[in-house]
PALO-478248 format. One line per field, with one value per residue (C-alpha): residue number from 1; residue in three letters; x, z, y. Coordinates in steps of 0.5 Angstrom, whole numbers, plus 500, padded with zeros to 3 digits. Layout:
<recs>
nr = [NUM ...]
rest = [ALA ...]
px = [X ...]
pz = [Z ...]
py = [Y ...]
</recs>
This chain:
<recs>
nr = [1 2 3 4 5 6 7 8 9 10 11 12 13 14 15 16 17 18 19 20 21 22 23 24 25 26 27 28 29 30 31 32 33 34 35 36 37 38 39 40 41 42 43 44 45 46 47 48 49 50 51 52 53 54 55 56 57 58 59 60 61 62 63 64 65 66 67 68 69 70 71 72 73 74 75 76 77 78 79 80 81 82 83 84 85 86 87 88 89 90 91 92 93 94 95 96 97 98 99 100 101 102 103 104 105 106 107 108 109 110 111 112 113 114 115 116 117 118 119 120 121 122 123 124 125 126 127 128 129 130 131 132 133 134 135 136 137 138 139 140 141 142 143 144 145 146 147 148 149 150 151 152 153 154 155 156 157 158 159 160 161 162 163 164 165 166 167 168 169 170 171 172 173 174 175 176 177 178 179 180 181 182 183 184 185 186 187 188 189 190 191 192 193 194 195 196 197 198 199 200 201 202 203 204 205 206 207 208 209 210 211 212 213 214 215 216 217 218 219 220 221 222 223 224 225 226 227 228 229 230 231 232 233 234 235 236 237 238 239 240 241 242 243 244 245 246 247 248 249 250 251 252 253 254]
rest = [UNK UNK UNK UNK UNK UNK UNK UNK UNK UNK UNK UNK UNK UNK UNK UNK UNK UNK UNK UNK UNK UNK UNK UNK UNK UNK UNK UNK UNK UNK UNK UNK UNK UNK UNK UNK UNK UNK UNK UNK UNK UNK UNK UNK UNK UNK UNK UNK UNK UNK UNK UNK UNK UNK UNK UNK UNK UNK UNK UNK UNK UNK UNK UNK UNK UNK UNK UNK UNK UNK UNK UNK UNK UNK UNK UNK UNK UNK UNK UNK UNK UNK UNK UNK UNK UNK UNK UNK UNK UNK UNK UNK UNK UNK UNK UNK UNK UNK UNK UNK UNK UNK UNK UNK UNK UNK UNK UNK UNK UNK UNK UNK UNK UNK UNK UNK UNK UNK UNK UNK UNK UNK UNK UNK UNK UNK UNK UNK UNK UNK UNK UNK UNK UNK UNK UNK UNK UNK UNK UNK UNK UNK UNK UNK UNK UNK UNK UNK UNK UNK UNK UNK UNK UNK UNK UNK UNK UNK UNK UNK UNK UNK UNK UNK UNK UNK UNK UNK UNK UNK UNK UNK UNK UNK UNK UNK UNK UNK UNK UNK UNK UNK UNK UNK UNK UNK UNK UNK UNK UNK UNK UNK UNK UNK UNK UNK UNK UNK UNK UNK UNK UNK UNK UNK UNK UNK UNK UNK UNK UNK UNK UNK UNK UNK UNK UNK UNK UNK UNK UNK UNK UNK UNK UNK UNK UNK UNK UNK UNK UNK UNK UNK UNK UNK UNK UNK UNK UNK UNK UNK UNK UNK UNK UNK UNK UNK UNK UNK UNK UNK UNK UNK UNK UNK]
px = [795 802 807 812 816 824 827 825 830 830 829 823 821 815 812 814 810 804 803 806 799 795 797 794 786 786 787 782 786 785 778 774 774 780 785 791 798 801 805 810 808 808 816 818 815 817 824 824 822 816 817 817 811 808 809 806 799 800 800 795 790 791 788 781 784 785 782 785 780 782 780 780 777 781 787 787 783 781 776 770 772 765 764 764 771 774 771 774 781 780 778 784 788 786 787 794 795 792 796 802 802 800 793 793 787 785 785 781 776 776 775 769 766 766 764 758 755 754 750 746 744 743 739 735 732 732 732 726 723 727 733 730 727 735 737 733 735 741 740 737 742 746 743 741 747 750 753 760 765 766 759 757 764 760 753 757 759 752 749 753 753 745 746 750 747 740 744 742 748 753 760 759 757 764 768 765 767 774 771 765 769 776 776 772 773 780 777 773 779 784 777 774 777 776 770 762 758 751 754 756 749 745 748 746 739 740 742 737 731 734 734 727 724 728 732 738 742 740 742 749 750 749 754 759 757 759 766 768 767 771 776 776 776 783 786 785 787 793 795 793 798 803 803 804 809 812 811 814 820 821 820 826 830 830]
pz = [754 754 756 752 756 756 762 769 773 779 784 782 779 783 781 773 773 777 773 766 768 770 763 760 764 763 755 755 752 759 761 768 770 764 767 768 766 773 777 775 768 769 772 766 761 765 768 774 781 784 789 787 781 788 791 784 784 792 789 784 789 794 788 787 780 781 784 786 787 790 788 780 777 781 779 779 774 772 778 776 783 786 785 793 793 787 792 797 795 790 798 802 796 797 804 804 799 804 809 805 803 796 798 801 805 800 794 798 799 793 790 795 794 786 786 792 788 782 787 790 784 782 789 788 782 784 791 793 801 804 802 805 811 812 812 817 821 822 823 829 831 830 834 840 847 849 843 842 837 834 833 830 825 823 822 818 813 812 811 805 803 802 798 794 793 791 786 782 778 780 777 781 787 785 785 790 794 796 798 803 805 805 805 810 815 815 815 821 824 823 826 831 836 833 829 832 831 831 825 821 822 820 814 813 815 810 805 806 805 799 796 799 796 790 790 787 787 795 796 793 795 803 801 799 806 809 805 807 814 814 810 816 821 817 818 825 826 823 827 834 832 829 836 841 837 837 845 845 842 847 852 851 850 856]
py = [082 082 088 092 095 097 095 096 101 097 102 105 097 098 104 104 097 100 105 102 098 104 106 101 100 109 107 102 097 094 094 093 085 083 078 080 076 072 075 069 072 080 079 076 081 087 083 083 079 077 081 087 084 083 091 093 090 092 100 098 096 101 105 101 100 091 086 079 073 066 060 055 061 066 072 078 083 089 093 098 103 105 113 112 110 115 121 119 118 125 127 123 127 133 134 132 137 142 139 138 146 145 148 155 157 163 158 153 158 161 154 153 159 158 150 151 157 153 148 153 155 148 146 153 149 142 141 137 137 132 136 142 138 135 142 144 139 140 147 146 141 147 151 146 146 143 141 139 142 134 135 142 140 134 138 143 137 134 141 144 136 137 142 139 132 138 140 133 132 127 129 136 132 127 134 138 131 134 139 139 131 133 140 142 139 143 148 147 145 150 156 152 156 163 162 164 159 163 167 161 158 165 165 157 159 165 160 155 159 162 155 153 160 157 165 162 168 170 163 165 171 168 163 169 172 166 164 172 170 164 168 172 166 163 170 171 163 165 171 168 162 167 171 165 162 169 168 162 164 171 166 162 168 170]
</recs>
């Protein structure tokens, strides 16, 4: 494979080689397990130092897209990321976005409610009695004291992660990934202190039963139910911290 490309501008070298090569493996001409040229090579198509080669492979690697091995047979290649690998950079991503301000909360529940209740009524059809037993499981942990707000959050994630995984459809579980692994958590960050936790496991144990009794809209409409809540929770969050910043303010006022 040799590389065409004009010029490199020097302070951005890295990242324009980075992604020149991504380029290539996302048009196929590059495929998973190729070899890629030396670095030795790559800095004499693309006109620049090893060096700054080096950064790029660097920047290509931290996106599982390559993979370097020692030895005779050894360079760098092409990778095939693991699904597991790819939903947790789409959840890393997404929750620097949340974190960032590119996300409001009312678009994040909004998303979650609108792509969990395609897995309810997915997981109303397919689930099976393990998926069923898992949500009852963790219910019960839910509900058991003491239980420390590490561990409910932690409960809460595995939960609508069970119902995702009873929906059986592995792109839908790869997108609802930055939800449920990424999102949520967020969520359960930002109302911890105002949420009430009986409430939100009513509305899991009103959910769970749906999807046993495979009533796909009851198990939906819980779902709504529960994004309101959390709707709510965001909104009473928000205010409380208005208020103290506002207290802080009148206090150094003074």
């Amino acid at each position: 494979m040799v590389f065409r490309h004009d010029q490199i501008v020097t302070a951005t070298a890295a990242n324009q080689i980075a992604e020149a090569i991504q380029q290539e493996i996302a048009s196929g001409r590059l495929k998973v397990d190729d070899r890629l040229p030396t670095e030795e090579e790559l800095a004499t198509q693309f006109r620049v130092s090893r060096p700054t080669v080096r950064e790029a492979l660097k920047r290509l690697a931290a996106r599982h897209l390559i993979r370097s091995r020692r030895g005779p047979a050894g360079g760098t290649f092409v990778n095939g990321p693991s699904p597991e690998e790819m939903a947790q950079s789409f959840s890393t991503a997404a929750t620097l976005m949340v974190a960032a301000g590119g996300i409001t909360l009312d678009q994040m529940a909004t998303v979650r409610a609108e792509m969990e209740a395609i897995c309810c009524r997915l997981a109303a059809e397919q689930r099976s009695a393990e998926h069923l037993a898992g949500m009852r499981a963790e219910i019960a942990l839910q509900l058991s004291e003491p239980l420390l707000d590490e561990e409910f959050c932690a409960s809460d994630v595995r939960f609508h992660r069970l119902i995702v995984d009873a929906a059986g459809n592995p792109l839908l579980r790869f997108l609802m990934n930055a939800i449920v692994e990424g999102l949520l958590p967020v969520s359960n960050m930002i109302i911890f202190r105002v949420r009430d936790r009986k409430t939100i496991v009513d509305h899991h144990i009103r959910i769970a039963d749906a999807i046993e009794a495979r009533d796909a809209d009851r198990a939906v409409a819980a779902l709504n139910d529960l994004v309101r809540y959390v709707r709510d929770q965001y909104a009473a969050a928000e205010k409380g911290r208005l208020e103290y910043a506002s207290k802080i303010t009148s206090t150094k006022g003074e």
